[in-house]
C-alpha positions in Angstrom: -49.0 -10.2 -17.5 -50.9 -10.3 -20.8 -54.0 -7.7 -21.3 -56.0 -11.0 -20.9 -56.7 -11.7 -17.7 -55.1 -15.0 -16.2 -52.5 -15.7 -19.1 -48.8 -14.9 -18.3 -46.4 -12.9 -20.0 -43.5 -15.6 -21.1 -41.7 -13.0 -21.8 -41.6 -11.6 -18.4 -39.2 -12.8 -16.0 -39.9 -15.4 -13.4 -40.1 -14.7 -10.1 -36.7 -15.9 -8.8 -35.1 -14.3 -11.8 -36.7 -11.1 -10.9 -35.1 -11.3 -8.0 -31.4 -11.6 -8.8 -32.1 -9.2 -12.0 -32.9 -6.2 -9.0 -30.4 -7.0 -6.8 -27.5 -7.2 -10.3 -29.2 -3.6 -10.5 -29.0 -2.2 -7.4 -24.9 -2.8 -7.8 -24.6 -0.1 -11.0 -23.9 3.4 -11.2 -27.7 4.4 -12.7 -29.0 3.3 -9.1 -26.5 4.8 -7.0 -27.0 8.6 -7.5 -25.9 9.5 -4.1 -22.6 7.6 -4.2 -21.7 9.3 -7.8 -22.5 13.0 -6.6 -20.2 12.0 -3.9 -17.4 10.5 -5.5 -17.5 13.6 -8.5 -17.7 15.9 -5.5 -14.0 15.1 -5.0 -13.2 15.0 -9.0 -12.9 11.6 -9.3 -14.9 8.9 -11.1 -16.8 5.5 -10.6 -15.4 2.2 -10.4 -17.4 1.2 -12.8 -17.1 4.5 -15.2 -13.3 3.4 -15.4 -13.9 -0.3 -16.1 -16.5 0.8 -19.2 -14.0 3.5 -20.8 -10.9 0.8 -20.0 -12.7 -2.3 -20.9 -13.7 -3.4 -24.6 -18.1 -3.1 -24.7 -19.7 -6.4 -24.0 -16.5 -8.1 -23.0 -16.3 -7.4 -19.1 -17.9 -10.8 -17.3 -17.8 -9.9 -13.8 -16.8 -12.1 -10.5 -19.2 -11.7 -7.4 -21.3 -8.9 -8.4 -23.7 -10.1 -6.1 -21.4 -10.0 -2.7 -22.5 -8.6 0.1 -20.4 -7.4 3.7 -20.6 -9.7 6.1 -21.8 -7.8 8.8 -24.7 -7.7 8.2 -25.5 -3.9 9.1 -23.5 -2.7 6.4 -24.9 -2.3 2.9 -22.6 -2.3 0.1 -22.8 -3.0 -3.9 -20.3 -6.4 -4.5 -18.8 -5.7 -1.0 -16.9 -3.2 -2.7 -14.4 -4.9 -4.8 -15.3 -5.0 -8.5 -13.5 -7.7 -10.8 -14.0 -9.1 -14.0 -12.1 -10.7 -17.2 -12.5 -8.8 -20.0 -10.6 -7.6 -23.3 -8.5 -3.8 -23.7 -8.7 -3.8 -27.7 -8.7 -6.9 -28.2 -6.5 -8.8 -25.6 -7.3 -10.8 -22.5 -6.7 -8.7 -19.4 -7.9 -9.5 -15.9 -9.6 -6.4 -13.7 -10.0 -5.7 -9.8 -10.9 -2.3 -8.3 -12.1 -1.6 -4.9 -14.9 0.9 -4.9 -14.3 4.0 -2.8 -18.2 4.9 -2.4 -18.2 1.7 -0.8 -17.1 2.0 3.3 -14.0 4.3 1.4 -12.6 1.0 -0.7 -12.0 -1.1 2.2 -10.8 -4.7 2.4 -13.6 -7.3 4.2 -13.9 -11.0 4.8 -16.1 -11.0 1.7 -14.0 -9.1 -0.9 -11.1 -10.3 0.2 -12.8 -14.2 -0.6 -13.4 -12.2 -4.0 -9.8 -11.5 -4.6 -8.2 -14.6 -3.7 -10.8 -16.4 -5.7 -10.0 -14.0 -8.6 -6.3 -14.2 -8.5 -6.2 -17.7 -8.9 -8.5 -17.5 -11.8 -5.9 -15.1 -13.3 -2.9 -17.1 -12.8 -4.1 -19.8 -14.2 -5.2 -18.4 -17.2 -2.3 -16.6 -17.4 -4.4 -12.7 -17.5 -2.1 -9.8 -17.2 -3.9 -8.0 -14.1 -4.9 -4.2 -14.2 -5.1 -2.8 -9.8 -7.6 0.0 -9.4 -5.6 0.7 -5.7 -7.6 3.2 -4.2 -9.1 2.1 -0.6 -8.4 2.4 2.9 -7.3 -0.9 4.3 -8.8 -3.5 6.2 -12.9 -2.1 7.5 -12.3 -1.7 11.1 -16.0 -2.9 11.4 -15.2 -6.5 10.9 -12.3 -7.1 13.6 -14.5 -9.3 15.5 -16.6 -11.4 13.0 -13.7 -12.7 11.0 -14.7 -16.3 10.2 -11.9 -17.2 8.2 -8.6 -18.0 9.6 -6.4 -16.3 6.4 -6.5 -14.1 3.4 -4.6 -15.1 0.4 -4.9 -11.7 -1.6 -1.0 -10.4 -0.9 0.5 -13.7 -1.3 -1.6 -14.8 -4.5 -0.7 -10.8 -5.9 3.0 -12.2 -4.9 2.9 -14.9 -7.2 2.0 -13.2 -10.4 5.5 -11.2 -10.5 7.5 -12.3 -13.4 4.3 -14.5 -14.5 1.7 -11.6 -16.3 2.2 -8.0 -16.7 0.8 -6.2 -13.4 -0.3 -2.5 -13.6 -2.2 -0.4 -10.7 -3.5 2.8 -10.2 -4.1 5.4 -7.9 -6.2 8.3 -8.5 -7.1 9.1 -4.4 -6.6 8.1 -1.2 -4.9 4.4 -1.0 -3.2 3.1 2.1 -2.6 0.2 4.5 -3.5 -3.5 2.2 -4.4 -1.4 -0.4 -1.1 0.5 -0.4 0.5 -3.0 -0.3 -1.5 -4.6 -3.4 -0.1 -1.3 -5.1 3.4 -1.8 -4.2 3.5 -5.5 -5.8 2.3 -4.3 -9.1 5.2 -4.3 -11.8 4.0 -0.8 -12.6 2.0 1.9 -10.5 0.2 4.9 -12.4 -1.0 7.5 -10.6 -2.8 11.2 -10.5 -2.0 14.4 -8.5 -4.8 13.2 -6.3 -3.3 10.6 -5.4 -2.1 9.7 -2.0 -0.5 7.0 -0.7 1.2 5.1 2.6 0.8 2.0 4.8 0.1 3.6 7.6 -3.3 5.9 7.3 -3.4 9.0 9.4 -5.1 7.6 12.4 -2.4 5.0 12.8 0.2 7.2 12.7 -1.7 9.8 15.2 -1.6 6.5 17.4 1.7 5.6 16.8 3.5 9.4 16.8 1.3 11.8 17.7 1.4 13.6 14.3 -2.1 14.9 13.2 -2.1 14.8 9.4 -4.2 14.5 6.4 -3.7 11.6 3.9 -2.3 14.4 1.2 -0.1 15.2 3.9 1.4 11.9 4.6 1.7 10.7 1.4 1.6 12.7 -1.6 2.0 11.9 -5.1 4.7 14.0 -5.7 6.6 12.9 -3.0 6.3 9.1 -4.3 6.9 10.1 -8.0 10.1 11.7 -6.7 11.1 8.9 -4.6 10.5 6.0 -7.4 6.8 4.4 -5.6 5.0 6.0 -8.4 6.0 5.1 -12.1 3.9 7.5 -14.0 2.1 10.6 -12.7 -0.8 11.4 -15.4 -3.3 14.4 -15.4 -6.5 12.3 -14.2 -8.5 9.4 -14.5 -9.1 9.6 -18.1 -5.3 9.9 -18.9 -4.7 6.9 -16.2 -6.7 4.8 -18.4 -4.9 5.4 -21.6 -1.9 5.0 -19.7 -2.6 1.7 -19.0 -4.1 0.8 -22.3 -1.1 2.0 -23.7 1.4 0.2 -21.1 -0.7 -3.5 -21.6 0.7 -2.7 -25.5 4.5 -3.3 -24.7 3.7 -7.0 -23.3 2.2 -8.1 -26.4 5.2 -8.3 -28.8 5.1 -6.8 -32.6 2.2 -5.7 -34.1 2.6 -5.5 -37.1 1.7 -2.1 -37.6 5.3 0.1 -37.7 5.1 3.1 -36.2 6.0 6.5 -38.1 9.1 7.2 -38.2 11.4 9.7 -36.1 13.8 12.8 -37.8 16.5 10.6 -37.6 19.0 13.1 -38.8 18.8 15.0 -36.2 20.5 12.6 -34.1 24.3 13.5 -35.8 24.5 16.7 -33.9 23.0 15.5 -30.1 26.4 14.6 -28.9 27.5 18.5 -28.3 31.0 18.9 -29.6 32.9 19.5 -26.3 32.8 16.2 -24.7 32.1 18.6 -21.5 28.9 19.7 -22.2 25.7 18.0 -21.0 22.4 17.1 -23.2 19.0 15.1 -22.9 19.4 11.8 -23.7 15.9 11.5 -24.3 16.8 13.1 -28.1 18.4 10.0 -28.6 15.5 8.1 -27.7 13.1 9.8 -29.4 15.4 9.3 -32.7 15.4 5.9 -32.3 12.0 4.9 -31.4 8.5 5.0 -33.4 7.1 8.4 -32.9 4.9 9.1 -29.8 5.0 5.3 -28.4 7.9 6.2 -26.0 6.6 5.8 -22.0 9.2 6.5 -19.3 9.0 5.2 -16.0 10.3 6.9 -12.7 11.2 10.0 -14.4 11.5 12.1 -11.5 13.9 9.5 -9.3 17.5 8.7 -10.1 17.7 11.3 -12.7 20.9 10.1 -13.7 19.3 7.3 -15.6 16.6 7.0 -17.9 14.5 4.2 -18.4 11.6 3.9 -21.1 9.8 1.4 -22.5 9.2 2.4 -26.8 8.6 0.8 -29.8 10.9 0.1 -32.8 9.2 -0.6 -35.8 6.3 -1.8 -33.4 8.4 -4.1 -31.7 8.7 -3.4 -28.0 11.8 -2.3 -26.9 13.0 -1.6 -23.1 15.6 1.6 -23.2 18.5 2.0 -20.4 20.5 5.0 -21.0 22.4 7.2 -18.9 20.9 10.8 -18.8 24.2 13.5 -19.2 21.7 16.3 -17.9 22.0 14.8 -14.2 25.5 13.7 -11.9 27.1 14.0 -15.8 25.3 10.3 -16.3 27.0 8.7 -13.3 25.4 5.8 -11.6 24.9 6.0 -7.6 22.7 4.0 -5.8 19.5 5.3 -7.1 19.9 4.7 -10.5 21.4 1.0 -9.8 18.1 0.1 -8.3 16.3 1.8 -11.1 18.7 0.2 -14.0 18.5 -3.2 -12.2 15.0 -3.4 -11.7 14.1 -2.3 -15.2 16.2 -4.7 -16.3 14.4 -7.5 -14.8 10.6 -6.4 -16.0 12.0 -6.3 -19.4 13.7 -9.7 -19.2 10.6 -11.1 -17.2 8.1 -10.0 -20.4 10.6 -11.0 -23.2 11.5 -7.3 -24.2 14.5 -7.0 -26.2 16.6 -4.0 -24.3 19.0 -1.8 -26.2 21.5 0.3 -24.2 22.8 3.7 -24.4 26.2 4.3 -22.8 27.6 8.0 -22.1 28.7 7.1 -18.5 31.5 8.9 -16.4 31.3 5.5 -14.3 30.6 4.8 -11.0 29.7 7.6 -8.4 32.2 8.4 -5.9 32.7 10.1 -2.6 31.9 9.5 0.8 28.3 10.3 0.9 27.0 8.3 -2.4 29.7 5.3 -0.7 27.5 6.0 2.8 24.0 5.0 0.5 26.2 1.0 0.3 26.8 2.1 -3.2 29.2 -1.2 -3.5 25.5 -3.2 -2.6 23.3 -1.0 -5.0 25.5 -1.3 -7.9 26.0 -4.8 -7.8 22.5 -5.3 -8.4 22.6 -4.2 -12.0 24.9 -6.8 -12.9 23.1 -9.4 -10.5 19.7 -8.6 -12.9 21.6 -7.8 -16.4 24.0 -11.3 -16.2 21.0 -13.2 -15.1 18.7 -12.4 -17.7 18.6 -13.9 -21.0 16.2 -11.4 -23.0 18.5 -10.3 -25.9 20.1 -6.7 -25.9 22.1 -4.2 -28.1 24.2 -1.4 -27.1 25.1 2.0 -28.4 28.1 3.9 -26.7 27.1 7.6 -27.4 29.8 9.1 -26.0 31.6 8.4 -22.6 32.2 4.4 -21.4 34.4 4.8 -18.4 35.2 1.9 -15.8 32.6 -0.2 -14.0 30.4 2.0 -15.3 30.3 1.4 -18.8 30.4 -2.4 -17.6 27.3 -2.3 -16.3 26.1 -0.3 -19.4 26.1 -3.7 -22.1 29.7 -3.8 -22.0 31.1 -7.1 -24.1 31.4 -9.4 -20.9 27.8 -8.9 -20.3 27.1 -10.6 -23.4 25.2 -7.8 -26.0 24.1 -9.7 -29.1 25.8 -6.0 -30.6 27.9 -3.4 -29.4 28.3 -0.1 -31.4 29.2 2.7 -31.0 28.8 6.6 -32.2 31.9 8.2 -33.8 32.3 10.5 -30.1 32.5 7.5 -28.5 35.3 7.5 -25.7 36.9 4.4 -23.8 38.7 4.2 -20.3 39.0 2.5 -17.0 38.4 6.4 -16.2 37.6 9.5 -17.1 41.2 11.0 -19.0 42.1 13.7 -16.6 41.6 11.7 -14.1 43.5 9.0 -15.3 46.7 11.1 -16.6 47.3 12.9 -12.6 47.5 9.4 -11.1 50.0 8.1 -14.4 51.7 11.5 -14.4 51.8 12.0 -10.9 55.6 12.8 -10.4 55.9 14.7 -13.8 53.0 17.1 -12.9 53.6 17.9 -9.6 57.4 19.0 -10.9 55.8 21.4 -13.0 55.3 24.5 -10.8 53.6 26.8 -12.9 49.8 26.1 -12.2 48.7 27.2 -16.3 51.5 25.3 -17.2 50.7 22.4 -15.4 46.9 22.3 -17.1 48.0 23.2 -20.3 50.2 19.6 -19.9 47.8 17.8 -18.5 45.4 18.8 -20.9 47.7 17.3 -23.7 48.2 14.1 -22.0 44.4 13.7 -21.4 44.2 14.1 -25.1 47.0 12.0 -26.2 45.3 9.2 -23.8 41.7 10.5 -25.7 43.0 9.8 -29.4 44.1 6.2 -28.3 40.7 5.0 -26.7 38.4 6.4 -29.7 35.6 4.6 -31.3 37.7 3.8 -33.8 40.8 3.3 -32.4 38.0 0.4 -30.2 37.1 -0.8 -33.3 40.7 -1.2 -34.4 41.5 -3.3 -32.1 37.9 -5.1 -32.4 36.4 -4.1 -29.1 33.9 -2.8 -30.6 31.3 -4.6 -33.5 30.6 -1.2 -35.9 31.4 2.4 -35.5 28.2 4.1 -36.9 26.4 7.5 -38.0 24.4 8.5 -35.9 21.6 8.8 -38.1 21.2 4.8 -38.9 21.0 4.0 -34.9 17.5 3.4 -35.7 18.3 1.1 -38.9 20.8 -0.5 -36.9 18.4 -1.2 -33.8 15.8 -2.5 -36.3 18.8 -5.3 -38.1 18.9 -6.1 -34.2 15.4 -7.1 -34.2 15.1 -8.8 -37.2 18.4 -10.6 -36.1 16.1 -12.2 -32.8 14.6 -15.7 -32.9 10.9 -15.8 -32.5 10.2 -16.4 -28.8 9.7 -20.0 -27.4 6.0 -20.7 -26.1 5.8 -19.7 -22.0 5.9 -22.7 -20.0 6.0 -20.8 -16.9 7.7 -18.1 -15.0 10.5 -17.1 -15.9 11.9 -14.7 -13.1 10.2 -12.9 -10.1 10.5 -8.7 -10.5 11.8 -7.0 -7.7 9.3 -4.5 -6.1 11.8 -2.0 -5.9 
């Protein structure tokens, strides 16, 4: 009102609009002291402090702020499910997080409404999603008021694989629906605080018996290890530029190279004795702009790495087998990693480049008991089916099935090169000459004498399967130094035709 009496303000808000402006207000972090002294209690932020440091300023427009539980009882700010449309520097992206101050992040009747609604909205405007996971499954308050027959929130998440880019995280306690929403994300970040399952303690005290904590039953350590996690970062804060950073990779070049690796240093990686082990991840970092290289799953199926990186600032998904681990052998592990990689990276249009130093195949009885024969079959299933462009680079060793499924020729590489150590075989030489040589070794009695020939055979086989004998016979597209991988990834690239406008989905992405 004015300081004369009976003239109104028009400045003021209405009535009604009063109204809605207190109740937008009572939703936000300012009003809520209580829930932030408890949520920083445990070292962890807001919902809404991670949207504001995630989200571009003034470009968040949020869905169903003003939601409210449907039992009506409870009190809780946008039922506890915050989502929005909004921009990360610059470029659409589509936000959901369920709010942990509110009944611990649970899903309701009302925010699950929310979600569905939401999830259409972002597959049809085609939004690459970003999960804020935590929560603790459906509220156990609402089992008896449930006024709608089905929730579409699992099935609708279902239908963005292979459509948009789909990231989550996890920086605390996450299990049951929430667990699940997690699991369908193309890519799960998480922090040490995280923990994850879908069964919460109480259910499985009710189911075994077994009194534990959530850390307990889940841990993120024990998920990185096991492949459910993708990245493990520090905290929140790193979270958040991990995703930032991951949405970058689904948004082809930018135009902006990167700044250049020591390049040089990649002629003296491959040791000398075609024995000794080293990290392929050298390789990669010679090859790739310098700090834009993000691995995923590093801690499971260490025999393989897989990274995405950019070239030039032109995304690039890496496959390369790691020497440091089972001598860069594949086993069942690393065929699940290898073949689902493969698939986000054809899914998204990201041109894959290969790096083959492979002993082949696994053997034994206990890697053959893990239906090895299944596990590996799937890399070719994924890597024949795809139709994103790829080069390869045999570093070193490119034995049997092995170095098939590593961008050999039948699979179709738009080029195959390969370093000057580069060695060819159905298997590895010594192997190879005491099945061939059988009768001619086993005649030798003398055990030094009978390694000193086998030894020479291996290495008569050695000279013959070279890179350059390969490139003799044209099995092989170049022989190169080392030291121009990168050049010679970044003719690859130039070599692509521009990418044809999205019509639709182009392949679903396995969850594991």
């Amino acid at each position: 009102m004015s300081s004369k009496k009976g003239i109104q303000d028009k400045t003021a808000p209405r009535a009604d609009l009063a109204e809605v402006l207190a109740a937008k207000a009572q939703t936000l972090d300012e009003n809520r002291p209580e829930a932030i002294a408890k949520r920083a209690a445990t070292g962890h932020q807001m919902i809404r402090q991670n949207i504001s440091q995630l989200i571009d300023p003034g470009s968040f427009q949020e869905y169903g702020q003003l939601a409210e539980p449907a039992f009506q009882n409870l009190q809780g700010p946008a039922d506890g499910l915050v989502i929005g449309t909004g921009t990360v520097s610059g470029f659409r992206v589509g936000f959901m997080g369920y709010d942990y101050t509110v009944h611990a992040g649970t899903q309701s009747i009302i925010n699950h409404a929310k979600a569905d609604r939401f999830l259409q909205v972002v597959e049809s405007l085609r939004l690459p999603l970003v999960l804020w996971a935590d929560g603790g499954g459906w509220r156990p308050y609402e089992n008896n008021i449930n006024s709608r027959d089905y929730e579409e929130t699992f099935a609708m998440m279902a239908r963005l694989s292979g459509l948009v880019p789909t990231v989550g995280v996890v920086s605390g306690r996450c299990f049951a629906g929430n667990a699940n929403l997690a699991g369908l994300c193309d890519t799960l970040i998480a922090t040490p605080k995280a923990a994850l399952g879908m069964g919460g303690p109480p259910l499985v005290e009710a189911a075994l018996g077994l009194t534990l904590t959530p850390e307990e039953l889940g841990p993120a350590q024990m998920h990185e290890a096991c492949g459910a996690i993708d990245v493990l970062v520090a905290d929140e804060h790193e979270a958040i530029d991990c995703v930032r950073r991951y949405l970058e990779y689904f948004r082809g070049a930018d135009g902006q190279p990167g700044s250049d690796p020591d390049t040089s240093a990649l002629r003296t990686v491959v040791p000398e004795n075609p024995r000794r082990a080293y990290d392929v991840r050298r390789v990669i970092e010679g090859i790739a702009d310098q700090d834009s290289v993000l691995e995923l799953r590093p801690k499971f199926a260490r025999s393989v790495v897989t990274a995405l990186a950019k070239v030039q600032g032109t995304p690039v998904g890496v496959l390369a087998n790691q020497p440091m681990f089972l001598a860069g052998a594949i086993d069942s592990p690393a065929s699940d990693k290898l073949a689902r990689f493969i698939q986000l990276c054809d899914a998204h249009d990201i041109p894959m480049i290969y790096l083959c130093d492979t002993p082949g195949l696994m053997v034994g009885p206990e890697v053959e008991a893990t239906a090895l024969v299944r596990h590996s079959s799937r890399i070719l299933n994924a890597a024949i089916n795809a139709t994103t462009p790829f080069m390869t680079v045999i570093l070193r060793k490119a034995y049997g099935l092995g170095q098939y499924m590593m961008g050999a020729l039948p699979l179709r590489p738009a080029l195959l090169v390969g370093w000057p150590t580069a060695e060819f075989g159905a298997m590895g030489f010594e192997g190879a000459v005491k099945i061939t040589h059988k009768k001619e070794l086993e005649a030798i009695t003398d055990k030094k004498a009978r390694q000193v020939r086998e030894r020479e055979l291996a290495d008569e086989l050695r000279a013959h399967n070279t890179a350059l004998g390969l490139a003799g016979r044209y099995e092989l597209d170049d022989v190169i130094d080392p030291a121009d991988t990168r050049e010679t990834v970044i003719r690859f690239l130039v070599s692509l035709p521009p990418l044809a406008p999205r019509t639709g989905r182009k392949r679903t992405i396995d969850n594991w």
